[in-house]
C-alpha positions in Angstrom: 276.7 153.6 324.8 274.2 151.2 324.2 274.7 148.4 321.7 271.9 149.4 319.7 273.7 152.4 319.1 277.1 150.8 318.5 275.1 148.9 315.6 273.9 151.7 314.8 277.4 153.1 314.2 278.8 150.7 312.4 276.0 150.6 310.2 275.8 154.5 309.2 279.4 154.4 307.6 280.4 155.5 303.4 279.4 152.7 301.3 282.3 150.6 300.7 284.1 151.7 304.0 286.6 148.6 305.4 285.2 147.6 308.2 286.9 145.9 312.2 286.5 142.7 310.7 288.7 143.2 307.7 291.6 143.9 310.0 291.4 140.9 312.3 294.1 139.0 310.0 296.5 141.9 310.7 295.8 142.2 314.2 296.6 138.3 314.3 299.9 139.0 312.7 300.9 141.2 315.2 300.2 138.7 318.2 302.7 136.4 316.5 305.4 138.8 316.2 304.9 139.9 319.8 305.0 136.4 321.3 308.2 135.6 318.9 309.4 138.6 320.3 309.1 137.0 323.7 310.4 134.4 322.6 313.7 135.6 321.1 313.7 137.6 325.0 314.0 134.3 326.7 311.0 133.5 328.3 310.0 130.4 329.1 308.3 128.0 326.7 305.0 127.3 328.4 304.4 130.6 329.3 304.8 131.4 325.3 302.4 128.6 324.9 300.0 129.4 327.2 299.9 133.3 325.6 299.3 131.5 322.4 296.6 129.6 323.7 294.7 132.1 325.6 294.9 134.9 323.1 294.5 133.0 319.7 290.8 132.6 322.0 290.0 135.7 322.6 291.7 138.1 319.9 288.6 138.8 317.9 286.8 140.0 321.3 289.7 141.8 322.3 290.0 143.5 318.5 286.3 144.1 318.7 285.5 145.5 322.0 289.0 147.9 321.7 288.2 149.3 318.7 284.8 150.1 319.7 286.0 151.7 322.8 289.0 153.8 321.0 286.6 155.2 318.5 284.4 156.4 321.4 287.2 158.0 323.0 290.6 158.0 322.4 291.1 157.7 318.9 287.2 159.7 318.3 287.7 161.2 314.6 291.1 158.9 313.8 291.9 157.5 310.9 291.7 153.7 310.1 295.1 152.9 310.0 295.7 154.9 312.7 293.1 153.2 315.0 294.8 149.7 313.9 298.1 150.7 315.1 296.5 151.9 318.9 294.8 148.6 319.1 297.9 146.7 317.7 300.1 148.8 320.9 297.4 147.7 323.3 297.9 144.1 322.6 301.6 144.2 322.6 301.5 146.0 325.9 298.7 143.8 327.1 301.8 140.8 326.0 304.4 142.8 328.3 306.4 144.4 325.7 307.4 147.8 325.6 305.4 149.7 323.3 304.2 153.0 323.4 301.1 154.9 321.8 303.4 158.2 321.8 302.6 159.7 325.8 302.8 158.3 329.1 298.8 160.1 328.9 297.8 157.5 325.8 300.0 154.9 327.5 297.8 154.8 330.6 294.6 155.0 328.5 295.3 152.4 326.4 295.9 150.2 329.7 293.4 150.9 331.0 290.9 150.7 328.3 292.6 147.2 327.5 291.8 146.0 331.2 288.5 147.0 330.7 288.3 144.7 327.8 289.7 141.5 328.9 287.1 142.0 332.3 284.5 141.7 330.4 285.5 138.8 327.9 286.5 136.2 331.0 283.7 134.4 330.7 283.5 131.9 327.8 280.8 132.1 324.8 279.7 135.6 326.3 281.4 138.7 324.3 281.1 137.6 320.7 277.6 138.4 320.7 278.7 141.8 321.4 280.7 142.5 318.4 278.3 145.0 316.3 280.1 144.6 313.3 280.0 140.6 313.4 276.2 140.2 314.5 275.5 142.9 311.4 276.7 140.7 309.4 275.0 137.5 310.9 271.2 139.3 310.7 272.4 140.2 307.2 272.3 144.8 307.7 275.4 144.3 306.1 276.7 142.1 302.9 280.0 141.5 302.0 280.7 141.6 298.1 283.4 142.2 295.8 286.0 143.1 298.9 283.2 145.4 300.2 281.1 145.5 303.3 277.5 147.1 302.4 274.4 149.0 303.7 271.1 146.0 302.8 267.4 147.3 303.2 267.8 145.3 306.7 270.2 147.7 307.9 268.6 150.6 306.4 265.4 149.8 308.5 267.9 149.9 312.2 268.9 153.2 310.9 265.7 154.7 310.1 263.3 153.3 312.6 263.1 154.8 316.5 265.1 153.1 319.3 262.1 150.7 320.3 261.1 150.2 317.0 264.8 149.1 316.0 264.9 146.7 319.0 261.4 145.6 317.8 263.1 145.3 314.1 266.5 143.1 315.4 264.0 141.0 317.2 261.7 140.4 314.1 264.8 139.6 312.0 266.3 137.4 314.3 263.3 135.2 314.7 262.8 134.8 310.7 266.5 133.8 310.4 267.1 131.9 313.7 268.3 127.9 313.3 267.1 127.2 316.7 267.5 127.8 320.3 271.0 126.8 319.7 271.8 129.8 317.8 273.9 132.4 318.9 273.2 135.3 316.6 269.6 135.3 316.5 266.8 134.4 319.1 264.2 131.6 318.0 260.3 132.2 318.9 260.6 129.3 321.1 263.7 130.9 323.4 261.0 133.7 323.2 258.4 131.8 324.8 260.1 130.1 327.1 261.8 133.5 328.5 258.4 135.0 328.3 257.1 131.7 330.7 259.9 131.7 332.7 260.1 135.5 333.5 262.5 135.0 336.3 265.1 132.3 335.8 269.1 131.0 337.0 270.9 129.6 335.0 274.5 127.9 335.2 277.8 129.1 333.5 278.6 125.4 332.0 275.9 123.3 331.0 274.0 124.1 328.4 270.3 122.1 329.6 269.6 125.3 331.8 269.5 127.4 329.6 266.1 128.6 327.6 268.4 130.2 324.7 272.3 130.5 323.9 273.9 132.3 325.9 275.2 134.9 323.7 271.5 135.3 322.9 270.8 136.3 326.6 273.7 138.4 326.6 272.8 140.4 324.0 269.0 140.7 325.0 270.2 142.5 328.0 272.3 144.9 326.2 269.2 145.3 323.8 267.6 146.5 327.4 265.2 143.3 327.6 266.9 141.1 330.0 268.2 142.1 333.6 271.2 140.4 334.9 272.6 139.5 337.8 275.9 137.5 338.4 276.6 135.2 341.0 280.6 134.2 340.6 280.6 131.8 343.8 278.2 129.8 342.6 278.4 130.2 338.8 275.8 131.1 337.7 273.2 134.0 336.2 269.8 135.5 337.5 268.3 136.9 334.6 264.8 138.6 334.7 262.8 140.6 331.9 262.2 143.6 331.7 258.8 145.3 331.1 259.8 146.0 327.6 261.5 142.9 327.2 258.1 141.0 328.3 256.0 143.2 325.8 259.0 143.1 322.9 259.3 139.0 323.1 255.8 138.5 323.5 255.0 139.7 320.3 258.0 137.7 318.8 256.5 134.5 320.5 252.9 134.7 319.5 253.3 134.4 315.9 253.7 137.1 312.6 253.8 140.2 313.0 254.1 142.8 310.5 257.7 143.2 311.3 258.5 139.3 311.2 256.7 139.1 307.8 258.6 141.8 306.2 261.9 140.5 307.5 260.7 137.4 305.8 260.4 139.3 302.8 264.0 141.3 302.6 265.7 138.1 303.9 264.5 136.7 300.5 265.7 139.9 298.3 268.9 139.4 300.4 269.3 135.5 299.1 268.5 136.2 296.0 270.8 139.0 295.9 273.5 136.2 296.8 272.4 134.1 294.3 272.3 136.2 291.8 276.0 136.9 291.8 277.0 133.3 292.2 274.0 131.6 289.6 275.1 133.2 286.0 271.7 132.0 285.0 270.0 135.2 286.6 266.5 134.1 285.4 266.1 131.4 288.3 265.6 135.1 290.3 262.3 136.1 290.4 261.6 138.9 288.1 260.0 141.0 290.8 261.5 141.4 294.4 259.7 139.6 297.6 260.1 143.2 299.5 258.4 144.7 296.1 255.6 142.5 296.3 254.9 142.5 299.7 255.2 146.0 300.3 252.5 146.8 297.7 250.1 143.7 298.8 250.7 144.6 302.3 250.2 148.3 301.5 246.6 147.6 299.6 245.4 145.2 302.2 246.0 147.9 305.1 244.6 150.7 303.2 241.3 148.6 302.4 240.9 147.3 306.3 241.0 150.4 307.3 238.8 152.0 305.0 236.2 148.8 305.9 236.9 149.4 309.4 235.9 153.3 310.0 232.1 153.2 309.1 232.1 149.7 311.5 233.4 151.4 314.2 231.0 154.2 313.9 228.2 151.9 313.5 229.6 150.4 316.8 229.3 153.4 318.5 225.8 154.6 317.5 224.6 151.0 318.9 225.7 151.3 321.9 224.1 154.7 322.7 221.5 152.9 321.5 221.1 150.5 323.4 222.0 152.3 326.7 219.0 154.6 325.7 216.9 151.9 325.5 218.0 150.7 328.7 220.4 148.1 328.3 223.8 149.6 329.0 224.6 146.6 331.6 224.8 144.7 328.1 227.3 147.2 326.8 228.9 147.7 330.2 229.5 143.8 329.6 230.7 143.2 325.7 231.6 146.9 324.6 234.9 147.1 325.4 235.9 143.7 324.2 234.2 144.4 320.7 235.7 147.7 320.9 239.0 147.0 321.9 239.0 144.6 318.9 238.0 146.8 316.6 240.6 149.2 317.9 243.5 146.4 317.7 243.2 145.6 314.2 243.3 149.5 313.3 246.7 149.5 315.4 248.2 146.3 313.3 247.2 147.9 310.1 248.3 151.2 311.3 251.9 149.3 312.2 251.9 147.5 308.8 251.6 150.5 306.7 254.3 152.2 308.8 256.4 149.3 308.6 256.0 148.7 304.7 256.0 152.1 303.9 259.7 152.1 305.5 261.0 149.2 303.2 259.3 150.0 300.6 261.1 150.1 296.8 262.7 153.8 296.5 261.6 155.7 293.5 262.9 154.8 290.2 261.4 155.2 286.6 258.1 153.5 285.5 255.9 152.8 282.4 252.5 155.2 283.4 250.5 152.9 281.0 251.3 149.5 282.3 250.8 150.6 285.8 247.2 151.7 284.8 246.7 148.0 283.5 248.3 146.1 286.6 245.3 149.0 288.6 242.5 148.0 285.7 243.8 144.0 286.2 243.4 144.4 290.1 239.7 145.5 290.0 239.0 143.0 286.9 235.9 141.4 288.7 235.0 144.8 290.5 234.9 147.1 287.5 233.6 144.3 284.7 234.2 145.3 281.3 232.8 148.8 281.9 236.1 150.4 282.1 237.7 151.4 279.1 241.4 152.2 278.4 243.5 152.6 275.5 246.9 152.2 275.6 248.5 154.7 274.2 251.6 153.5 271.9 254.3 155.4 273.8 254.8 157.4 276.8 258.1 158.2 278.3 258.6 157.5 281.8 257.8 159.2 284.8 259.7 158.8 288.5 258.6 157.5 291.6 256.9 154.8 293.3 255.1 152.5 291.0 253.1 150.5 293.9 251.8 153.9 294.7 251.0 155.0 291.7 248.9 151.8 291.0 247.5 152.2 294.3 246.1 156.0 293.6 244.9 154.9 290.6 242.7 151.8 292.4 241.4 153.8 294.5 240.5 156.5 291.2 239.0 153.6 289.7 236.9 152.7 292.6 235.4 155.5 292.9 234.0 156.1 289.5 233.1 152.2 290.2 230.4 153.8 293.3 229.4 156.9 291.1 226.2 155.6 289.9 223.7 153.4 292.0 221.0 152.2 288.9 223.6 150.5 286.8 227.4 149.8 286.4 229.2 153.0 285.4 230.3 153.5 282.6 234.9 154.6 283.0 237.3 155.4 280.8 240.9 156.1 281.4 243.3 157.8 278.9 247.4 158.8 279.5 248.8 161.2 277.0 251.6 163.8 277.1 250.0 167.7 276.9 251.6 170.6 274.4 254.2 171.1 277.6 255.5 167.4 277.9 254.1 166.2 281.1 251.9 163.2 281.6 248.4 163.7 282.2 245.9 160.8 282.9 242.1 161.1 283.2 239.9 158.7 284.7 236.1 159.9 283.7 232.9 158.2 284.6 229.4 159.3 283.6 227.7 159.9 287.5 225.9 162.5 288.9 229.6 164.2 288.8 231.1 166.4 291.8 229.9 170.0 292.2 232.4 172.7 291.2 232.0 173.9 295.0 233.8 170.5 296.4 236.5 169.6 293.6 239.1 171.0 295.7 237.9 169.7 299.4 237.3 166.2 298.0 241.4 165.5 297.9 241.1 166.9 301.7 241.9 163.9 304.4 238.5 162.6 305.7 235.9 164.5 303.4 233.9 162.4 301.8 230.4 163.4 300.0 229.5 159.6 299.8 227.7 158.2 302.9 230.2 155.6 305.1 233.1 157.3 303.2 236.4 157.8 304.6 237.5 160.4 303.0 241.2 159.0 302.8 241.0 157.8 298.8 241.4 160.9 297.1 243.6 161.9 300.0 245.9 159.5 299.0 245.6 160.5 295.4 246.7 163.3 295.6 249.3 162.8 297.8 251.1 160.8 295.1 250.6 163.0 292.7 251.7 166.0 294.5 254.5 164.5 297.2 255.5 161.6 295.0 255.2 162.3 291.5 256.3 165.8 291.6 252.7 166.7 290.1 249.3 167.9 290.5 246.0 166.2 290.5 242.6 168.1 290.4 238.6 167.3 289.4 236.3 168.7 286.8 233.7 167.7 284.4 234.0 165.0 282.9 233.0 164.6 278.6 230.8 161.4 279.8 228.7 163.7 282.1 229.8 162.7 285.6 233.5 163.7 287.0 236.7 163.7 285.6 240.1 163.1 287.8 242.9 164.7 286.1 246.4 163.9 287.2 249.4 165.8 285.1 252.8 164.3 286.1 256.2 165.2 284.8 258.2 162.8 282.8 261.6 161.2 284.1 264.4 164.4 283.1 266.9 161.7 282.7 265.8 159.3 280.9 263.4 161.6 278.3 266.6 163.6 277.7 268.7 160.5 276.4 
């Protein structure tokens, strides 16, 4: 098992559910009474004294590492309590006392599982990096409050995301909380970029110069599958090398922002002022809106509009280049195309990887006011539209249930296209929200254009069609994707009163909060 997946584990547990760490003062308790035990048996003081010393060192590794183990094999399916005692008879019998877990079978398991354990924490400063549960905690997946260890938006994302994607994830969070290269829960960009310079490097057990990160940090790279290792006990020392996903993983990492880094930026915020907001009673010094919230929906609109922008450039790329090989000159596309291609093509993969990223974090559904969404949409076009777009606000609406960045979204993108329906002179738009005879929601946006023709008001919510020239099609798409997938609604076209089209979107009100 990897130590992604033992993460992973610990993260996918019952809200609320006690956690290793809770039990370390227990397990701490039971290494007194066994050494007192030895004590009252008559063995000699410094050996009592060096027991003391050795394992009040490594008892949290030893705790760690042997619950992780048990639950993978021995005590699979266990209780809690249960598990505590079988680690609690592994230390005593680890201390020479006579314990038993119940068979001479479990006996010989637990020894040897225990052996196992204290191999691989005999080096100093190497295990604790190691302990899922701890490192959770220290890259902030999981929050301690009220007695209670819980699930953040963090550790949601290492659940939800793909294995290299989740690696990707750690890496990004790591960065945007690291305190240096002397930190040993999370990787700085400059250990980055010295490990992607390096590539190949030895470095010595004791002395800290040598080495381009903390050495937990390396550690845990290498379980992460990044780093390869090789140790050299003679001489003390460690040969570590990267791997080709390690080189690709930290080079992204060490370059600068990523999406990923950005929006770990972003939660890390929601998680301090989560923290603050339960020590502050003032809760007003919170901002009123979330960092994630904002940045989800900024990052959301600014990927949707690159890559709108981007499709006709590519295409215009494209017919340029067989132009100008017609005309003879395809040594000077030979020479820049793929650069300017590959570009082109780069960009659409960042803002491909920032809408799958945001998309992930994004604010789950929850209830929203439909006509002050319509005027943060109306507000974001402000220069755009002009005063040409009319809307009255209708004096109450009960709420519907979704995603409100989305639903402002669809209605941007409503709003801009009524904005290109007319070439001559600014089009006239008005929007209107108002519940129908059966209760639900429905919002119009009209405009008075040429209109769509009654053979295309289905197609035109199809990804990709597009009846105006450079469109992308993926507007209307998206439109009705909210409506539909999001919203629990419909959304269709007709005439429109003005003379051009009409977008119609009927949406069914919150159950729970219209029934109360």
């Amino acid at each position: 098992m990897s130590f992604l997946d033992d993460v992973r584990r610990c993260l996918d547990r019952p809200e609320g559910s006690s956690w290793a760490l809770s039990g370390l003062g227990a397990h701490r308790k039971t290494l007194l009474d066994a050494l007192e035990a030895l004590e009252a048996r008559g063995e000699p003081e410094e050996k009592i004294e060096r027991l003391h010393d050795v394992w009040s060192d490594k008892l949290g590794a030893f705790v760690q590492e042997m619950r992780r183990l048990l639950e993978g094999g021995l005590a699979f399916g266990v209780s809690a309590s249960e598990l505590h005692a079988l680690v609690d008879v592994a230390l005593r019998r680890r201390l020479g006392l006579s314990d038993s877990a119940g068979s001479r079978t479990r006996d010989r398991e637990l020894d040897r599982l225990s052996s196992e354990v204290l191999f691989s924490i005999q080096r100093p400063e190497r295990t604790p990096s190691l302990w899922p549960e701890r490192y959770a905690l220290e890259v902030r997946a999981l929050r301690r409050a009220e007695g209670e260890t819980l699930l953040t938006p963090i550790g949601r994302l290492v659940l939800g995301l793909p294995e290299r994607d989740a690696v990707r994830w750690l890496l990004a969070v790591e960065v945007a909380q690291s305190r240096g290269p002397s930190d040993p829960w999370r990787l700085s960009r400059a250990a980055a970029a010295r490990l992607i310079a390096a590539r190949r490097l030895r470095v010595f057990w004791y002395g800290s110069e040598s080495w381009p990160a903390h050495p937990q940090s390396l550690d845990r790279l290498a379980a992460l599958g990044l780093l390869s290792f090789e140790d050299e006990a003679e001489e003390a020392l460690t040969t570590y090398e990267l791997t080709e996903n390690g080189a690709e993983l930290l080079a992204e990492v060490a370059s600068g922002d990523t999406p990923m880094v950005l929006l770990a930026g972003a939660l890390i915020q929601d998680e301090t002022a989560a923290v603050l907001g339960r020590i502050r009673a003032a809760t007003a010094l919170i901002q009123r809106e979330s960092a994630a919230f904002a940045m989800t929906r900024h990052a959301r609109m600014v990927a949707h509009e690159i890559r709108n922008a981007l499709v006709p450039v590519r295409e215009a790329i494209d017919d340029l280049f067989a132009a100008l090989a017609r005309d003879g000159r395809a040594a000077l596309v030979d020479r820049h195309g793929a650069t300017i291609t590959g570009g082109v093509d780069r960009i659409f993969r960042f803002m491909t990887e920032m809408a799958q990223v945001v998309e992930r974090a994004g604010p789950p559904p929850e209830p929203f006011d439909i006509a002050a969404a319509i005027e943060d949409a109306l507000a974001a076009l402000a220069e755009e539209l002009g005063r040409v777009a009319l809307f009255d606000r209708p004096r109450f609406l009960p709420p519907v249930r979704g995603r409100r960045d989305r639903f402002v979204l669809a209605i941007v993108d409503l709003l801009r296209n009524a904005a290109r329906a007319r070439d001559d002179r600014p089009a006239v738009i008005r929007v209107a929200a108002e519940l129908d005879r059966d209760g639900a929601i429905v919002v119009t946006v009209d405009d008075d254009g040429p209109g769509v023709p009654p053979e295309y008001r289905k197609a035109i919510f199809a990804p990709g069609f597009s009846l105006r020239p450079g469109g992308t099609g993926q507007g209307l798409a998206l439109v009705r994707e909210v409506a539909r997938a999001e919203l629990g609604g419909e959304a269709h076209c007709e005439e429109s009163p003005l003379g051009g089209a009409r977008f119609v979107l009927r949406l069914p009100v919150d159950a729970g909060r219209s029934a109360a």
